[in-house]
C-alpha positions as CSV (number, residue, x, y, z in Angstrom):
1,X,47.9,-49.7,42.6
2,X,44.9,-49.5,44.3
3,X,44.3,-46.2,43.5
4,X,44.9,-47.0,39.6
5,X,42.0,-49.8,39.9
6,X,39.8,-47.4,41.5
7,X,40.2,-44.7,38.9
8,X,40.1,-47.2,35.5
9,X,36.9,-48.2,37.5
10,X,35.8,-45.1,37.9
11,X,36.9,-44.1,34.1
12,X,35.0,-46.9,32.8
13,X,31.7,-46.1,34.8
14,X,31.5,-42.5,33.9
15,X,32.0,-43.7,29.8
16,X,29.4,-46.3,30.2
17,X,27.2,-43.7,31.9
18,X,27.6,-41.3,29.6
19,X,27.3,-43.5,26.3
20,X,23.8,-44.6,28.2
21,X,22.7,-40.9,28.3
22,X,23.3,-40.1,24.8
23,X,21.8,-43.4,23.7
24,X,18.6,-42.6,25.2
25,X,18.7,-38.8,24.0
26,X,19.6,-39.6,20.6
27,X,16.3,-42.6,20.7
28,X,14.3,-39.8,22.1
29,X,11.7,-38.3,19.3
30,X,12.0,-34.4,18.8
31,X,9.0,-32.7,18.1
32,X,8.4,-31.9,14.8
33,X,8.0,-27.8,13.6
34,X,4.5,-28.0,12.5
35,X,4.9,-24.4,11.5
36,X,6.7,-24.5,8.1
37,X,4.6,-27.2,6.9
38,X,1.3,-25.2,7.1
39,X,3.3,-22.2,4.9
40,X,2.0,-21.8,1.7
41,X,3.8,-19.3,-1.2
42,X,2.6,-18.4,-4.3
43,X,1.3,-15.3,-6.3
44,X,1.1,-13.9,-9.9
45,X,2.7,-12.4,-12.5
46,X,1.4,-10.5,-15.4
47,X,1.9,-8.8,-18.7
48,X,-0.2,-6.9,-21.1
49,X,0.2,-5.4,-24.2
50,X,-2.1,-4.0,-26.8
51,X,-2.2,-0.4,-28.9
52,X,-0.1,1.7,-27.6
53,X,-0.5,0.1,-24.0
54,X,1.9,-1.8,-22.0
55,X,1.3,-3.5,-18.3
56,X,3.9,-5.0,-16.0
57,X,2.6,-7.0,-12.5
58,X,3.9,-9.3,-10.4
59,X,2.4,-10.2,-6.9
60,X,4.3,-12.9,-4.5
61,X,2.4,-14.1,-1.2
62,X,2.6,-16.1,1.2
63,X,-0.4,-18.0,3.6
64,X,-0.4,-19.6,6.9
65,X,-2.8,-22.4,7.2
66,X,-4.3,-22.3,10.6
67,X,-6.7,-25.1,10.1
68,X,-8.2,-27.1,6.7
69,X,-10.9,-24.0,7.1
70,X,-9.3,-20.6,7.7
71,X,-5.8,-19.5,6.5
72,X,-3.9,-15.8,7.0
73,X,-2.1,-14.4,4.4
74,X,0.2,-11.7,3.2
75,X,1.2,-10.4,-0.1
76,X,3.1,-7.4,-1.8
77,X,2.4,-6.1,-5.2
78,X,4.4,-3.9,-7.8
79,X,3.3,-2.9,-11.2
80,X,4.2,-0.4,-14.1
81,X,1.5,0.8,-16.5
82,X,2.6,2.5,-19.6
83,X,0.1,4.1,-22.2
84,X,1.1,6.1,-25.1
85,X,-1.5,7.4,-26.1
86,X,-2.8,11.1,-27.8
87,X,-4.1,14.3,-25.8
88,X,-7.3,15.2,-27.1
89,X,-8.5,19.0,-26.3
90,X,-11.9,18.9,-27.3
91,X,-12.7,16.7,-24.0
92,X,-9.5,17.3,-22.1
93,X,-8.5,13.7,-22.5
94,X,-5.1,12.9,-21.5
95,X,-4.3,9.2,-21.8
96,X,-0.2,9.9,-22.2
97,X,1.2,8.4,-19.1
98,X,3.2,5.9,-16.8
99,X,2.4,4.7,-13.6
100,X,4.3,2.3,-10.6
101,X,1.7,0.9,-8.3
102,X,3.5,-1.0,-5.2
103,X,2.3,-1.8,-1.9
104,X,1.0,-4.9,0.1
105,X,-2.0,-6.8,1.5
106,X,-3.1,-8.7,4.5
107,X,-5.9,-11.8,3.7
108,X,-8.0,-14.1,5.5
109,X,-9.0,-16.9,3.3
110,X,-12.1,-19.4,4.5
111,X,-12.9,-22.7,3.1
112,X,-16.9,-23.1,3.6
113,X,-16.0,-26.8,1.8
114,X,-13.4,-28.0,0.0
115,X,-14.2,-26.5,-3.4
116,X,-15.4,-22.5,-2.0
117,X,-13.2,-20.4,-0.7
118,X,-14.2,-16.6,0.5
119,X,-11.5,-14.0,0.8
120,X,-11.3,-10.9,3.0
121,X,-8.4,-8.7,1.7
122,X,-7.5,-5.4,2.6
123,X,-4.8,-3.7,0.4
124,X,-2.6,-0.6,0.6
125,X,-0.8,1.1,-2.1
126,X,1.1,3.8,-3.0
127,X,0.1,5.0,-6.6
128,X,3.3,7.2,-8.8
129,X,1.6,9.0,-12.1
130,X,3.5,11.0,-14.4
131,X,1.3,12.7,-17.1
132,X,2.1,14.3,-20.5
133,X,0.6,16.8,-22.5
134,X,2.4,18.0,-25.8
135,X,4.2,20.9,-25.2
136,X,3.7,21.1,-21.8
137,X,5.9,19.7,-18.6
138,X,4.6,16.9,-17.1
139,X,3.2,16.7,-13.7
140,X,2.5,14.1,-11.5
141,X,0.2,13.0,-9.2
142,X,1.2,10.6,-6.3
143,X,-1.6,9.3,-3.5
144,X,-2.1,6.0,-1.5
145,X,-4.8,3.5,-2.4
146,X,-6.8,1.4,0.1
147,X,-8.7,-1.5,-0.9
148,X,-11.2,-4.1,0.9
149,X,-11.8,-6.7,-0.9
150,X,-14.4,-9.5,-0.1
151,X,-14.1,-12.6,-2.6
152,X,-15.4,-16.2,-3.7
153,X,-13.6,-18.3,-5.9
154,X,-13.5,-22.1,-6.5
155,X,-11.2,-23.8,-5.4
156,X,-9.1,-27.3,-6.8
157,X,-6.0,-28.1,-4.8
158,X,-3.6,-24.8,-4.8
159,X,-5.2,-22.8,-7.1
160,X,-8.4,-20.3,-6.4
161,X,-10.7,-18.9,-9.8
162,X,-12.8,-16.1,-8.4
163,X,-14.0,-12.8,-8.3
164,X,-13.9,-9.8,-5.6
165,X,-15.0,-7.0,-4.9
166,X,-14.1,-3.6,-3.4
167,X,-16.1,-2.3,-0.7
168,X,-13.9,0.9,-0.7
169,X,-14.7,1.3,-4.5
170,X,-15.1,4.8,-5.1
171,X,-14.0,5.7,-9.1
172,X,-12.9,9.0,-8.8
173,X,-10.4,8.1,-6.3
174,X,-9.6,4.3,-7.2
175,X,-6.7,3.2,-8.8
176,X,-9.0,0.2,-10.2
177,X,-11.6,1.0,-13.3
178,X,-14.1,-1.4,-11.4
179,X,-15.0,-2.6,-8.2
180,X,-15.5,-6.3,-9.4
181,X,-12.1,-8.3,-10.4
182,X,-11.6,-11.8,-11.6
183,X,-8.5,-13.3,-9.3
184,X,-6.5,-16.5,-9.7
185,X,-4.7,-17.9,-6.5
186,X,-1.9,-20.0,-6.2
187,X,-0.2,-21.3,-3.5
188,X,2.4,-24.0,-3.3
């Protein structure tokens, strides 16, 4: 009997102990994971049309905010040009063909104050072309682009208007007509 006592005592100790421990771990406050909250996605999407012209883009990203200054950033990209357009032999004009532009980028974004925000972006893609010339076979020509980009755009909330510009701009071996673009940035 004495035996029975000690081990219903013994019993009861252990589940008091036990309900004590969990008690206190389950009042205990966990630490929250800061980084998810400082993730930002966004990107574009576009589409143009016009004679005998058709464009396809569409850009996702995504940012990590260090700090309310500086934020890092990666992106991919993927577009299809199409142009249907007429061979001209006079001045060797060929503006028949389609084109898939895909790659990625790496960004640093800074926020002087609230409103500016300057951009570093380099940018690396791989550029597909398939031309056509009546009664001819079409060729291609395939090469990687490389971009650096420096920007400044204003900025209200999660979206950017800017421009940029390529410091790697050289047009007979750019993919872009210019080295100045207009950008819009959104991040969510």
């Amino acid at each position: 009997m004495k035996i029975c006592k000690k081990s219903v005592l013994l019993s009861c100790c252990i589940l008091i102990l036990t309900t004590a421990v969990w008690a206190q771990d389950s009042l205990r406050v966990k630490p929250k994971n800061e980084f998810w909250e400082r993730v930002h996605f966004g990107g574009g999407f576009g589409a143009a049309f016009g004679s005998d012209y058709s464009n396809f883009s569409l850009s996702p990203g995504a940012m990590y905010e260090v700090n309310k200054y500086f934020g890092v950033g990666l992106g991919l990209q993927a577009s299809y040009v199409k142009v249907d357009g007429d061979y001209n032999p006079l001045d060797n004009n060929l503006s028949n063909y389609k084109s898939w532009i895909y790659g990625g980028s790496v960004m640093g974004l800074f926020n002087v104050i609230e409103e500016l925000q300057l951009s570093l972006e380099l940018e690396q893609v791989r550029v597909n072309t398939t031309f056509s010339y009546p009664d001819e076979p079409e060729f291609t020509d395939n090469f990687w682009n490389t971009a650096l980009f420096l920007g400044a755009g204003y900025r209200a909330e999660n979206v950017t208007f800017g421009v940029r510009y390529n410091l790697l701009f050289d047009r007979d071996k750019s993919v872009y007509y210019e080295p100045f673009m207009p950008f819009v940035r959104v991040f969510f």
